[in-house]
C-alpha positions in Angstrom: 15.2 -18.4 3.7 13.8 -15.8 1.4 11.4 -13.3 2.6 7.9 -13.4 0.3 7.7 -10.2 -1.1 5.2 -7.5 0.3 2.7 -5.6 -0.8 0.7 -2.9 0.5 -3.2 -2.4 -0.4 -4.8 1.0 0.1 -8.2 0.6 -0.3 -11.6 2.4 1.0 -14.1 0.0 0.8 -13.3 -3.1 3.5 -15.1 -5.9 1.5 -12.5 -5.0 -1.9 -9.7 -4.6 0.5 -10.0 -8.2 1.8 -10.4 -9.6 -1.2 -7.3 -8.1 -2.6 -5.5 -9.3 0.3 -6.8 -12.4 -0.1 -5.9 -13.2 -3.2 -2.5 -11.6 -2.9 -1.9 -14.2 0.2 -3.2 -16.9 -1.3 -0.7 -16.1 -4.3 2.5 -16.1 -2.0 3.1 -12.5 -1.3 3.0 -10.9 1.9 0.3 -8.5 2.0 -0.2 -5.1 4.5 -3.1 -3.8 4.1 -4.3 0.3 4.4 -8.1 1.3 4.3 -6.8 5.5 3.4 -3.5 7.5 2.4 -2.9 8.0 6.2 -3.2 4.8 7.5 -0.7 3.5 4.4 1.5 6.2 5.1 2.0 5.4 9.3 2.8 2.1 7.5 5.0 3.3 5.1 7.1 4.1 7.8 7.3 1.1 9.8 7.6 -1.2 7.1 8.9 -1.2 3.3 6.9 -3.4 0.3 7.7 -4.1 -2.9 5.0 -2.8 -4.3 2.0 -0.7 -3.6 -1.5 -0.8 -4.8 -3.7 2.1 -4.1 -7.4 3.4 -4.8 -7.4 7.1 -6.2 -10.1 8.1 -4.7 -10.3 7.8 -0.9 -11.8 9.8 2.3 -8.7 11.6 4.5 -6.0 11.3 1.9 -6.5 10.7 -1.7 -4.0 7.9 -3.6 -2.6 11.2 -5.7 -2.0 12.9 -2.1 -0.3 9.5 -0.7 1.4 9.5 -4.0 3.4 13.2 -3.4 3.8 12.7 0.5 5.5 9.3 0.2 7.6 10.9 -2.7 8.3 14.2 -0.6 8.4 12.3 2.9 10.1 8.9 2.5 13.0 9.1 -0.4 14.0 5.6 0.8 10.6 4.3 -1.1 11.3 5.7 -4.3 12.1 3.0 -6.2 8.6 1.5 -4.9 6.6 1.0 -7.7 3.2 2.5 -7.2 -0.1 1.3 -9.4 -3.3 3.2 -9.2 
């Protein structure tokens, strides 16, 4: 059996958040979900998506921050694509 593929969702405001997860579920993918830069980046390193969707603009660590630390701190996720 295939694994679904996984995305991650950084996003501030809770209410967007579960909608995107929602929808990405209810779409077939497998969906981790981060509500600022830190939180997706102590995820980051537990787990690997496919993909990752992050707000720009977020309290503790900005998506441009999240951005240079996962390029700078976790070279295994480069090939990541990562949509603003």
């Amino acid at each position: 059996m295939t694994r679904k593929p996984r995305i991650l969702c950084v996003e501030d405001e809770t209410l967007l958040l579960d909608d995107l997860q929602e929808e990405l579920q209810d779409a077939g993918y497998e969906v981790l979900g981060a509500g600022n830069g830190k939180e997706a980046l102590d995820c980051l390193r537990r787990q690997t998506p496919d993909l990752i969707l992050c707000d720009m603009m977020m309290p503790v660590m900005s998506g441009p921050e999240l951005l240079s630390c996962v390029r700078r701190e976790l070279p295994q996720l480069i090939r990541v694509p990562f949509i603003f």
